[in-house]
C-alpha positions in Angstrom: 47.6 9.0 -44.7 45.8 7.9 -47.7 44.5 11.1 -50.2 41.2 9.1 -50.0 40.8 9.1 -46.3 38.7 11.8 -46.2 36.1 10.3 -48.6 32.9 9.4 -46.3 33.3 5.4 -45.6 29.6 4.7 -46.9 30.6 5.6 -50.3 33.7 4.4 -50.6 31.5 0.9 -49.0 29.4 1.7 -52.4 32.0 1.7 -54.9 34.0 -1.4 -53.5 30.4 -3.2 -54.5 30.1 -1.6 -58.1 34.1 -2.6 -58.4 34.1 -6.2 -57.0 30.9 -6.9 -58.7 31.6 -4.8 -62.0 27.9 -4.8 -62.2 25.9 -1.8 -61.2 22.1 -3.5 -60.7 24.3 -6.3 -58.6 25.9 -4.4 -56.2 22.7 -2.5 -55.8 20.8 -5.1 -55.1 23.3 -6.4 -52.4 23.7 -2.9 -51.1 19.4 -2.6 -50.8 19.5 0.6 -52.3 18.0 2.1 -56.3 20.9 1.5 -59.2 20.2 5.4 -59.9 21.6 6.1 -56.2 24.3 4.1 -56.6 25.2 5.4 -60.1 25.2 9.1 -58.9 27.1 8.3 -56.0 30.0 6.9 -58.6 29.4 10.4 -60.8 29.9 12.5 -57.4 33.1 10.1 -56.9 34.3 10.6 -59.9 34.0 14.7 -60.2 35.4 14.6 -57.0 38.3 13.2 -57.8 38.5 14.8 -61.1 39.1 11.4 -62.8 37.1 8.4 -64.5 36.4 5.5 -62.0 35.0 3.2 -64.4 36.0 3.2 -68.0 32.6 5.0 -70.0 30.8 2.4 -72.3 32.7 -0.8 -71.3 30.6 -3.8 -71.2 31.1 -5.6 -69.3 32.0 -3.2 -66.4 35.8 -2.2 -66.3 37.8 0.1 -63.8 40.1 2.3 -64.8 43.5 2.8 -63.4 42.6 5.6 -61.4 39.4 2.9 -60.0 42.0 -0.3 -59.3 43.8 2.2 -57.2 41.0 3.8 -55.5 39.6 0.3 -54.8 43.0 -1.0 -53.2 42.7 2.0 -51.0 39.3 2.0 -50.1 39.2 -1.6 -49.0 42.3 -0.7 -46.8 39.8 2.8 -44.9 37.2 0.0 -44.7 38.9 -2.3 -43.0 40.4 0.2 -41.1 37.0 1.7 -39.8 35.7 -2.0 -38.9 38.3 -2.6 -36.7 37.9 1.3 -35.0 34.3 0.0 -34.3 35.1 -3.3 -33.2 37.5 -1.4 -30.7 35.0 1.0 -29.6 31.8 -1.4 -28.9 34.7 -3.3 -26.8 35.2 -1.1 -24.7 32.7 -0.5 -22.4 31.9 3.4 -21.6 33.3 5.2 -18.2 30.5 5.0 -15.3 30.4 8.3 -13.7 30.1 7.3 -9.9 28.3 9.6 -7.6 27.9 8.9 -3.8 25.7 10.3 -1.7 25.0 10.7 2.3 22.1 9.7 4.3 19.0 12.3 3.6 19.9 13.4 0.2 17.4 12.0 -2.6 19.4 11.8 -6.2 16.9 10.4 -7.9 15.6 13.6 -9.9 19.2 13.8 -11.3 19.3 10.5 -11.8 16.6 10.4 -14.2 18.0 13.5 -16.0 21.4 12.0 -16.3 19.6 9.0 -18.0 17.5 10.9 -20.5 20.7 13.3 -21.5 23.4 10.7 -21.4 21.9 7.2 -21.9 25.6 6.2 -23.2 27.5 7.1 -19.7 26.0 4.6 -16.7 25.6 6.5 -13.9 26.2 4.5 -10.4 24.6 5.3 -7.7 26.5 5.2 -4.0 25.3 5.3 -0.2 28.0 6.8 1.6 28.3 7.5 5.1 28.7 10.9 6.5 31.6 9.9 8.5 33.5 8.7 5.0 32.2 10.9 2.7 35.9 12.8 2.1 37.1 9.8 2.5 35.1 7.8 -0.1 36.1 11.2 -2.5 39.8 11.1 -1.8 40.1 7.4 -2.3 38.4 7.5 -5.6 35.7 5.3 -4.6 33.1 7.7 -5.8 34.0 10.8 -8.6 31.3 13.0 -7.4 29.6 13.3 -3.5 26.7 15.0 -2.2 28.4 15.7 1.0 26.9 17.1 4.0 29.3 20.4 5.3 31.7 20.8 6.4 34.2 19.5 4.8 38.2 20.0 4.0 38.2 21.9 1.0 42.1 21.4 0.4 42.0 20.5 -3.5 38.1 19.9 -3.6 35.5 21.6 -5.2 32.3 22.1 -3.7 29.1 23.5 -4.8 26.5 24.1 -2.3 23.2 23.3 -3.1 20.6 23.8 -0.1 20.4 24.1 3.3 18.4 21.8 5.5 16.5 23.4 8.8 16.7 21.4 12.0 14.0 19.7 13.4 13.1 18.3 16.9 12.2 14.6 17.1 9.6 14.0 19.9 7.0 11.0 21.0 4.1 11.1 18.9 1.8 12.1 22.4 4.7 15.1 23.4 2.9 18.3 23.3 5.2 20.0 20.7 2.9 17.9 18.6 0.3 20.7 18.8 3.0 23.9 17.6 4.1 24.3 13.8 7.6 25.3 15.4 9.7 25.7 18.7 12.8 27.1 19.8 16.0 25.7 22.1 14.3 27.4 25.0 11.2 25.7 24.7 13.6 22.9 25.0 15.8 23.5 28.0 13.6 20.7 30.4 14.0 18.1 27.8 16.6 15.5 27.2 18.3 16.0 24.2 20.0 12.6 22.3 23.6 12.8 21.3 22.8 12.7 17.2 25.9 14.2 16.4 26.8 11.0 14.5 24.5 11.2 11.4 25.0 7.6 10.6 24.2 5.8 14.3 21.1 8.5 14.7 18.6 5.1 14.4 19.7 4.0 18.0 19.2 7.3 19.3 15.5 8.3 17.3 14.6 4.5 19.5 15.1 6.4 22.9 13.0 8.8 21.5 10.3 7.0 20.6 10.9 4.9 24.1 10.0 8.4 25.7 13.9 9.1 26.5 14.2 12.7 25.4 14.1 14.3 21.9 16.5 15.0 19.1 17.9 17.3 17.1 18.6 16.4 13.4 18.3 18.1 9.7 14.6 17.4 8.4 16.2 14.7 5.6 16.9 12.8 8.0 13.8 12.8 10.1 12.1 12.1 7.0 14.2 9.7 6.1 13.9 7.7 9.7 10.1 8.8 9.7 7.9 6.3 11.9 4.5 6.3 13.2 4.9 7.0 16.5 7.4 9.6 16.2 6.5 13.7 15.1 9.3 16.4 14.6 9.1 20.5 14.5 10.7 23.0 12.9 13.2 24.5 15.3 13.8 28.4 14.9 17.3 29.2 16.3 19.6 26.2 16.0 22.4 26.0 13.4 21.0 24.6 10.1 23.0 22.1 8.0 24.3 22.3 4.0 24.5 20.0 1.4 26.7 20.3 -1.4 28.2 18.7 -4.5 31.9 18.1 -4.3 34.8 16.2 -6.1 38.8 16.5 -6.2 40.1 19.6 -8.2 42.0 17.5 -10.4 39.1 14.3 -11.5 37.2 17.2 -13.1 35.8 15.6 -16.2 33.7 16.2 -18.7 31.5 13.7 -17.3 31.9 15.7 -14.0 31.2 19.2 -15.6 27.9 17.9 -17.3 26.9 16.0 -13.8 27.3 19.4 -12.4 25.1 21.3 -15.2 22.3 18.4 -14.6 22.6 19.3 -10.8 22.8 23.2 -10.9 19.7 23.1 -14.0 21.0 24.1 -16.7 19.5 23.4 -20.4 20.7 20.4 -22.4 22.4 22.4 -25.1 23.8 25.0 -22.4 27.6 26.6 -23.8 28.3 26.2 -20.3 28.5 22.4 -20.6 31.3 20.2 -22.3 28.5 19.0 -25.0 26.9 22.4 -25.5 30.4 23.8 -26.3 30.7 21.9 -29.5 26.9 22.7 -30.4 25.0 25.7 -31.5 23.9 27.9 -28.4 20.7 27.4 -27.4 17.8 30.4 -28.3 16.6 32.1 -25.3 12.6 32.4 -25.8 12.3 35.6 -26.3 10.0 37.7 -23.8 5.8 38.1 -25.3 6.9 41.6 -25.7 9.9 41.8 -27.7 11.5 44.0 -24.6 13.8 41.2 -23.2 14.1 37.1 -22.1 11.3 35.2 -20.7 11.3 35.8 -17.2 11.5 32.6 -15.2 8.2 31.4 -13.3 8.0 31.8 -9.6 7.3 28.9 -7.5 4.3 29.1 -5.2 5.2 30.2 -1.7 5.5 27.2 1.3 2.1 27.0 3.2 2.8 25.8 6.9 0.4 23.1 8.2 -1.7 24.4 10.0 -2.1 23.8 13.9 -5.1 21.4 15.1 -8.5 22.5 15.0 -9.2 24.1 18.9 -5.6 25.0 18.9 -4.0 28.4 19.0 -0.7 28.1 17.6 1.9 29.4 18.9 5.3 31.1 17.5 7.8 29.1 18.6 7.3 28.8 23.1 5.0 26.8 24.9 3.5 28.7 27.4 
């Protein structure tokens, strides 16, 4: 390794001009910067080095010994860092791919993941609940929002939130006029088979041809929402979980910071691969000097309320 390698590349660009052109208003000129900047950068070369660059008083312009040998040199880093650049901008960066199953919305994340890392693409990927392990395992995706369960052997998976089940009914049913209902108030109707997330469109059509009612996590009601359809919170059915998983052993920094971005943390958290290598953030301190800012509440969830003439009821028909 050259003993001039760890000179900054800008000035060693700066003295190659002054050298090659042995004229200091010339290679300012070319360089678009003063003559005075240019001189002072050859006086802070020179008492680095502890040696004359440029032979004092010489006109015209002469290098020294110790210059002809920094200049073979420098053109050598130079070229060196060119090509380092050229190599880089060739290669394009890694896309991070995350996949995602029917219901989830990624777009919040998505947008975050843009504004932090403009430099990694981020791909997004509709995946089917039926392949979501698979589409992991394969390495068609490096990240999944999965819907659980899921086999956990050499995965890691972070749930996120849990979905509550709703009932899908005819516009006209008269579920239409409670905020929520329970199995029981359920036991004369048909229920649809929706166990297959995925094929649930065939079965919200016999719904909405007045063929029973359905079951399924509010996503995807939302998701499938139509006109002539309503759904209601039910009370006592098993609720659904979505999480974030990948394979133990693809965890990369890219993955780590995706999972920061998901799980809200700052952009300079020490918890993230970036943050690491930066100063740690400052908490705000608290209005009264006794401790952090404590975080905001949200406002609580207001249910809709039932029709006007209606009596709602909690959860049975009567």
């Amino acid at each position: 390794m050259s003993r001039f390698s760890s000179i900054d590349v800008q000035r060693l660009r700066w003295f190659t001009a002054v050298a090659e052109e042995l004229h200091f208003a010339r290679a300012a000129k070319a360089l678009h910067i003063s003559r005075q900047k240019l001189s002072h950068t050859v006086i802070e070369l020179e008492t680095e080095l502890g040696t004359k660059l440029f032979v004092p008083g010489a006109q015209p312009t002469r290098l020294t010994d110790a210059g002809q040998d920094l200049l073979r040199e420098a053109r050598n880093i130079i070229a060196g860092a060119a090509n380092a650049a050229d190599d880089t901008a060739a290669t394009p960066p890694a896309t991070l791919r995350v996949g995602f199953v029917p219901g989830v919305t990624v777009t919040k994340w998505e947008r975050i993941w843009g504004r932090r890392f403009p430099d990694t693409p981020l791909e997004l990927v509709a995946v089917a609940q039926a392949d979501q392990e698979a589409a992991l395992r394969e390495g068609r995706v490096d990240m999944c929002f999965v819907r659980l369960p899921i086999d956990r052997a050499g995965m890691n998976a972070i749930p996120l939130y849990r979905e509550l089940p709703v009932v899908v009914a005819p516009k006209e049913h008269e579920i239409s006029l409670f905020e929520e209902v329970a199995m029981a108030d359920l036991a004369d109707e048909r229920l649809q088979d929706t166990a297959d997330i995925d094929a649930v469109t065939g079965a919200l059509e016999l719904v909405a041809a007045g063929v029973g009612v359905a079951i399924v996590p509010h996503s995807i009601a939302r998701l499938h929402h139509r006109r002539d359809l309503i759904y209601r919170t039910v009370t006592d059915t098993g609720d659904t979980e979505i999480a974030l998983a990948w394979l133990s052993d693809r965890t990369t920094d890219s993955v780590e910071e995706f999972v920061g971005v998901v799980r809200g943390r700052s952009e300079h958290s020490s918890r993230s691969p970036a943050g690491k290598r930066t100063e740690p953030e400052q908490r705000t301190p608290h209005p009264t000097g006794k401790g952090p800012r404590p975080a905001k509440k949200s406002a609580p969830f207001k249910k809709k309320p039932a029709p006007s003439g209606k009596k709602p009821a909690r959860g049975r028909r009567r």
